[in-house]
N, C-alpha and C positions, 0 to 999 in steps of 0.2 A: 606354291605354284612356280613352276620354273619355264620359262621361255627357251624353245627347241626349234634349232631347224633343222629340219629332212631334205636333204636334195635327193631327187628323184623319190620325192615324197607320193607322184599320184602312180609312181609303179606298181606290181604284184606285189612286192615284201614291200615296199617303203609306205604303199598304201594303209596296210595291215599295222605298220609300225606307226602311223599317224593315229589311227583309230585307237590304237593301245594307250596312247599317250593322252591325248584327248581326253580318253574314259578314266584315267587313272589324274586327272586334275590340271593338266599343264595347259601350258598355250604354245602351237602347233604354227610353225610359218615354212607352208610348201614348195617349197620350189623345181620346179618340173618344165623340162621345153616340150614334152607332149611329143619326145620320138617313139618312143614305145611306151609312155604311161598314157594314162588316158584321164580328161576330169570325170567320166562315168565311175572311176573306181575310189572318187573321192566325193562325191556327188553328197552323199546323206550326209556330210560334215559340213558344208560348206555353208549353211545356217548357224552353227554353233558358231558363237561370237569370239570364240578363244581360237580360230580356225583360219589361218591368211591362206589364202594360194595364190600364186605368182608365178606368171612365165617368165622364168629366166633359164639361159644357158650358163650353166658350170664354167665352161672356158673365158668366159668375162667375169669381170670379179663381181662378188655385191657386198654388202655394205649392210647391218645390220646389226643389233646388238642383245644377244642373247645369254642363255647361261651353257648349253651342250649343242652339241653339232653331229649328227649321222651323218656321214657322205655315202652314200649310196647312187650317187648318179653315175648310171653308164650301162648301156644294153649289155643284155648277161648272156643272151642267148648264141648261139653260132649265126641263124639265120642273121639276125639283127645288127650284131659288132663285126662282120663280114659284109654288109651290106658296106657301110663305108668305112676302111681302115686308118684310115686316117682320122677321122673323126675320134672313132673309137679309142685310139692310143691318144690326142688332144683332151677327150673325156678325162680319163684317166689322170694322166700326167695334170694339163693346167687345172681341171677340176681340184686335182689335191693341191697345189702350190697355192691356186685361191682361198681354197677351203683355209687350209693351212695358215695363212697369210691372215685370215680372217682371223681364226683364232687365237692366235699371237697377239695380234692386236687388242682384241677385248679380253682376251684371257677367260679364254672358254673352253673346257672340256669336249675334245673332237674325237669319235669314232669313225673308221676305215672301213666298209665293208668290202675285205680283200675274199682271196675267191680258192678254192682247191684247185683252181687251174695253175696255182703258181707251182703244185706239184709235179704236172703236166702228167708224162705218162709215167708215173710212176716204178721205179726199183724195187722199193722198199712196201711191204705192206701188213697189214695198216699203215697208213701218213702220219707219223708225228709232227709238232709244231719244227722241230729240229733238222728234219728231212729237207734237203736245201734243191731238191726237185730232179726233172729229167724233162725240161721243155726246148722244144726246136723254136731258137731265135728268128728266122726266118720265115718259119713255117706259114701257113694260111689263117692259125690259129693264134698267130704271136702277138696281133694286134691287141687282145682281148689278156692274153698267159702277162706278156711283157708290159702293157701297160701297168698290171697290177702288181707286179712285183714292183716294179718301178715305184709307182703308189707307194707303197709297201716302204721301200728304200727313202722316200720322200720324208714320209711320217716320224723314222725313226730317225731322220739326223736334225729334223726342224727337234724332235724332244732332245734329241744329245745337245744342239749346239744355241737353239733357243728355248729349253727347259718349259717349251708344249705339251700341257697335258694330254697324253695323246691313247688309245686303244684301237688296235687294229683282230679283227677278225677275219679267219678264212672258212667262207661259207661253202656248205657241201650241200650237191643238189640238191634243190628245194622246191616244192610243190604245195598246191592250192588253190582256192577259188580268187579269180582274180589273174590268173594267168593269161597271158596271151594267146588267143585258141590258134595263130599262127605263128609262132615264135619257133617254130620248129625242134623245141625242145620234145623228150621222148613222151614225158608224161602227156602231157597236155597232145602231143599227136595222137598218142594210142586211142586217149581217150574219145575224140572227135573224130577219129576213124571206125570206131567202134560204133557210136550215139548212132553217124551218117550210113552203117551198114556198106562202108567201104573196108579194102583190103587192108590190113595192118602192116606198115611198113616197115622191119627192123634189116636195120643195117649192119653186114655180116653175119655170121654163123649168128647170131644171139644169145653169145655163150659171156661175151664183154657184160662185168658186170656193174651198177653203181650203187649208190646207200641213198636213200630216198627220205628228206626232211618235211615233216610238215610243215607250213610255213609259223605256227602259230608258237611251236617250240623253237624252231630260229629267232621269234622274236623276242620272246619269254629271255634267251640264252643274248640276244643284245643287247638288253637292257638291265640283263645282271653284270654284264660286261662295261657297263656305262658307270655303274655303282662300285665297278674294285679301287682300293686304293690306288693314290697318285702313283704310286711306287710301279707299279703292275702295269706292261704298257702292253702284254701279247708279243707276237700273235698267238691265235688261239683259236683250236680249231672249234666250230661250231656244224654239228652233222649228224646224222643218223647213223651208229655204224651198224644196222641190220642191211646185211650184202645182197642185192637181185641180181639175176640173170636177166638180159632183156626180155628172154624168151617168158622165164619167170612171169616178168610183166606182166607181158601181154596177154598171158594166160589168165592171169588176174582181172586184168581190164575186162576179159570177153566175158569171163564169170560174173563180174557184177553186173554190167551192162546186159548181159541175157544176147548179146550182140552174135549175129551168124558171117561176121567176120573173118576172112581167111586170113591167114599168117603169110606175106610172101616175102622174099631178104634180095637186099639191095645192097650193092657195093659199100663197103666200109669207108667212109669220109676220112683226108688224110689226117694222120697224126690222133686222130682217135683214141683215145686210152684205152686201155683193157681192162682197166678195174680202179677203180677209188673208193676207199674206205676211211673212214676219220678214225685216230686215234683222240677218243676223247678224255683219256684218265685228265686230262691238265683241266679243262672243262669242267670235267665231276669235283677237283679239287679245288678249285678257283672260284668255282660260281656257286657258291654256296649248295653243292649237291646237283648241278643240273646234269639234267638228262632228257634223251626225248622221249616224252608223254603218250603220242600217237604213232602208233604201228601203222604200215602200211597199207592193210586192209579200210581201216577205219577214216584212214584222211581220202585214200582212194573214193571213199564211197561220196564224202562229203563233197569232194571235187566233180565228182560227175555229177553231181547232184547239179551243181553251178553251172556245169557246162550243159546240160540236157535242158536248165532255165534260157541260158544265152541263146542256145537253136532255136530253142522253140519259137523267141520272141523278136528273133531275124525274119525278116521278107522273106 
């Protein structure tokens, strides 16, 4: 049994990554400020005696002593890391130097969940781990792209210069039950525009396309990532490269849902990408053969399934 901490343990993935951990024998200490996680998504755990949750913010340090560390705290979504930007790039940045800090000290293996926004909009495609990006520093979105590079630049010189066991990932959109039904991300709108028999909102032509992860193989691929030798520090892309079209989506969404939902397009949000795809050969080579499990149809279905439960048993 090994002692883990997950910050931003009661999120969408960090939640799913507690529950993994849990079921596979460890002891699980969550820590979450409850900006965009929720304790409902950690809720059936919270009995299991191997299970701590704890409100704390990432930006203050804490103090604890474990054997691995996921850092995952920090709003993933545009709506959410635009909400306060400041905050957002604080997340990021102190969140790792704490984190960081932390495990230096007790000499604890730390994983990054860095993000494919450090790719921004992409030149090159597929994204290889090697691909050194095309993001606007300034931009609307910089708060969320630059914090995690930053990250990113954090992890790698606390390992150069204090010899921190350290693994950073960059994660590619990712979906599932457990999402926040407003986080303004594409999945989780389509689908709650769909369930509610409202108009399906896609931003420009919906020709822009993305790779769509189930959450369940992101987490399988974090936790093999957790397990590579010391040597091996990333990053390393983790993601779906089967490519949609938004439009693609949508059409998908309306098909499962049976939804009579119209399709209407709204101005394209700045700095928006046009396409992100994971290169994942380093992935397939590194994590002992991973790859993702669930196609898009199949996690699509199990996501609505969640979200048609969550409607229904709202006011």
């Amino acid at each position: 049994m090994k002692r883990i901490l997950v910050t931003g343990g009661a999120g969408f993935i960090g939640s799913h990554l507690c529950e993994r951990l849990i079921n596979e024998g460890n002891e699980v200490i969550c820590l979450d400020n409850y900006f965009t996680g929720s304790k409902s998504n950690v809720v059936h755990l919270i009995n299991n005696p191997f299970f701590e949750l704890i409100r704390h913010d990432v930006t203050h340090p804490y103090f604890v002593e474990v054997d691995e560390i996921y850092n995952l705290a920090c709003p993933a979504s545009p709506v959410h890391y635009q909400f306060n930007p400041i905050k957002t790039i604080k997340t990021s940045v102190m969140g790792a130097i704490n984190m960081l800090g932390l495990a230096k000290r007790i000499k604890a293996r730390i994983l990054q969940a860095s993000t494919s926004e450090v790719y921004g909009d992409p030149l090159i495609h597929p994204q290889p781990e090697a691909y050194w990006g095309n993001v606007n520093p300034i931009g609307i979105r910089s708060c969320y792209d630059e914090g995690k590079r930053c990250a990113e630049s954090l992890f790698l010189n606390y390992h150069r210069q204090n010899s921190v066991d350290i693994k950073v990932i960059r994660i590619f959109n990712t979906y599932g039950p457990r999402m926040h039904p407003n986080d303004g991300r594409v999945v989780s709108n389509f689908i709650v525009q769909a369930l509610k028999g409202q108009p399906i909102t896609i931003f420009g032509d919906g020709s822009q396309t993305r790779s769509f992860q189930y959450v369940d193989d992101l987490v399988e691929g974090m936790m093999r990532m957790m397990q590579t030798p010391k040597a091996f520090t990333g990053p390393i892309n983790i993601g779906n490269p089967n490519e949609f079209s938004m439009m693609e989506l949508a059409r998908e969404v309306i098909d499962i849902t049976g939804s009579r939902s119209e399709i209407i397009h709204l101005p394209l949000p700045e700095d928006d990408p046009t396409q992100r795809q994971p290169d994942i050969a380093l992935a397939k080579e590194r994590l002992n053969g991973w790859e993702p499990k669930v196609q898009l149809r199949e996690g699509l279905e199990k996501t609505i399934s969640y979200f048609d439960n969550l409607l229904k048993s709202q006011p």
